[in-house]
C-alpha positions in Angstrom: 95.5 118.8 89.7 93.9 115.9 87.7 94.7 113.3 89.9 94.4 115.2 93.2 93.9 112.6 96.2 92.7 114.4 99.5 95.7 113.0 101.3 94.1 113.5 105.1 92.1 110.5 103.9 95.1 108.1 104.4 97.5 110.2 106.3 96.1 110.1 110.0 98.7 112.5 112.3 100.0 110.2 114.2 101.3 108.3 111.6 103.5 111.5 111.1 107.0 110.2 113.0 110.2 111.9 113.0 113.2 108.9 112.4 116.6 108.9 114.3 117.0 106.1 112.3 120.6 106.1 110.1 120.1 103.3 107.4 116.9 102.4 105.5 116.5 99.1 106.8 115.7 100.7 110.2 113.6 103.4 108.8 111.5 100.8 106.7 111.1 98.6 109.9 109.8 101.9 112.2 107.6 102.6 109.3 106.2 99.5 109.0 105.3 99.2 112.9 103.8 102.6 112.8 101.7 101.6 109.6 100.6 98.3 110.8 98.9 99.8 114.1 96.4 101.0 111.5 92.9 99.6 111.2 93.4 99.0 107.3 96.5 96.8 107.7 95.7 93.3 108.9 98.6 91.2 108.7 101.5 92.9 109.5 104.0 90.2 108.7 102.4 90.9 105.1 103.1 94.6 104.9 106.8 94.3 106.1 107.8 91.3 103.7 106.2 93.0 101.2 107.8 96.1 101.6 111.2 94.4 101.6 110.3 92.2 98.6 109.6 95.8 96.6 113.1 97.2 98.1 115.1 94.3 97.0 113.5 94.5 93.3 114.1 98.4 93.0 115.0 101.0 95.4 112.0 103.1 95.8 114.2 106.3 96.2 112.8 108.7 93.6 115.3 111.6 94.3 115.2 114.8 95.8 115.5 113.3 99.0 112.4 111.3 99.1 111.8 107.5 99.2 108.6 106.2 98.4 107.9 102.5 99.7 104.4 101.4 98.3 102.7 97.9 98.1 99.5 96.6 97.2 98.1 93.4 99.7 95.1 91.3 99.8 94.3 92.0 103.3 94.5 95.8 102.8 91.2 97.3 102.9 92.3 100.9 101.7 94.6 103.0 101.1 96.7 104.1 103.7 99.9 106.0 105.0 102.9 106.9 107.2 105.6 109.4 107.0 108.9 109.6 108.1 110.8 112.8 108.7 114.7 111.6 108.7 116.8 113.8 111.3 119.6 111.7 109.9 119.5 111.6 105.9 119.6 108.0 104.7 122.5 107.1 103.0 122.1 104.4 102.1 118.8 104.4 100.5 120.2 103.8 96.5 118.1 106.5 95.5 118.1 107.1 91.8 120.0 110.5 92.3 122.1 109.1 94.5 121.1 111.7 97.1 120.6 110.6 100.6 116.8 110.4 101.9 114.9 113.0 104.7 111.3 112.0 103.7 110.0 108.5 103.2 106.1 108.0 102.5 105.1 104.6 103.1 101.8 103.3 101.1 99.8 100.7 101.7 96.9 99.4 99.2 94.5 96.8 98.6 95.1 94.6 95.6 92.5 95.8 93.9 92.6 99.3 94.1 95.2 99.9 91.0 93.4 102.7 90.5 93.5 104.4 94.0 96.5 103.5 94.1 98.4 104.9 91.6 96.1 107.7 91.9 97.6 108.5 95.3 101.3 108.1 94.1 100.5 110.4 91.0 99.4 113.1 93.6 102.0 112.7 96.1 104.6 113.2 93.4 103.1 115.9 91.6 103.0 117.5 94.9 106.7 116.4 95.9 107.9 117.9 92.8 107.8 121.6 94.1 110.9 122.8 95.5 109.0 124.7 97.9 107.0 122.0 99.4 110.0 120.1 100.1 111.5 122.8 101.7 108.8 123.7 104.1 108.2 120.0 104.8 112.0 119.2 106.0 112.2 122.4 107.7 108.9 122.0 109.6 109.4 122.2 113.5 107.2 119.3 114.1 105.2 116.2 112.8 102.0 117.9 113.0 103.3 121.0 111.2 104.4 118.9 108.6 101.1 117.1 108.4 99.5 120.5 107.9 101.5 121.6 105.5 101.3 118.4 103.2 97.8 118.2 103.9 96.5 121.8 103.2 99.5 123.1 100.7 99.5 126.4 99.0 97.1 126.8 96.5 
């Protein structure tokens, strides 16, 4: 892959939560918590009104069942990630499909790191796109089985 990104280099773990969450606006704001305890995120206020800012000018719903919240922020010093598992799919996500969400990665970049950034999205979609990925990821028993599996996929 061109524009692999060695995703355990912004996806600690524990950053890895399963959501009981039912609409996206809950899911967002459990995301954001979990994201903001990281070292890289300084202004948390920051990451969530950016976050909703980038919802309200385009669903970041990609299809397939995945949502993809990303923003890029001054006071982010690198890249960095969560990931929510949904129990409940998201209905109503406005995804471009117009299928419900289970998986939500949640990005977090510096405003000057165009470059990583997109890099990190182009990897994570590329690696999305396989049926078989998705499948394993939504039917993995737990978060750090799903870390694992996203981490280290199938070569």
């Amino acid at each position: 892959m061109p524009f692999n990104v060695e995703l355990s280099s912004v996806l600690n773990p524990s950053r890895v939560l399963i959501l009981e969450s039912s609409t996206k606006k809950d899911a967002l704001k459990t995301l954001i918590d979990c994201l903001s305890t990281a070292s890289e995120i300084k202004t948390p206020q920051e990451l969530s009104d950016a976050i909703f800012y980038r919802e309200q000018l385009m669903s970041t719903g990609i299809g397939m069942g995945i949502g993809v919240p990303h923003v890029r922020l001054d006071s982010v010093e690198k890249p960095v990630m969560c990931i929510g598992i949904c129990r409940n799919p998201i209905m109503d996500y406005e995804s471009l499909d117009g299928q419900p969400v289970r998986l939500i990665f949640m990005i977090a970049a510096g405003q000057h790191q165009h470059a990583e950034h997109l890099r990190l999205l182009s990897s994570l979609c590329s690696r999305l796109k396989s049926e078989k990925l998705r499948n394993a990821l939504m039917s993995a028993p737990d978060t750090s089985t799903f870390h694992h599996i996203l981490v280290h996929p199938e070569k």
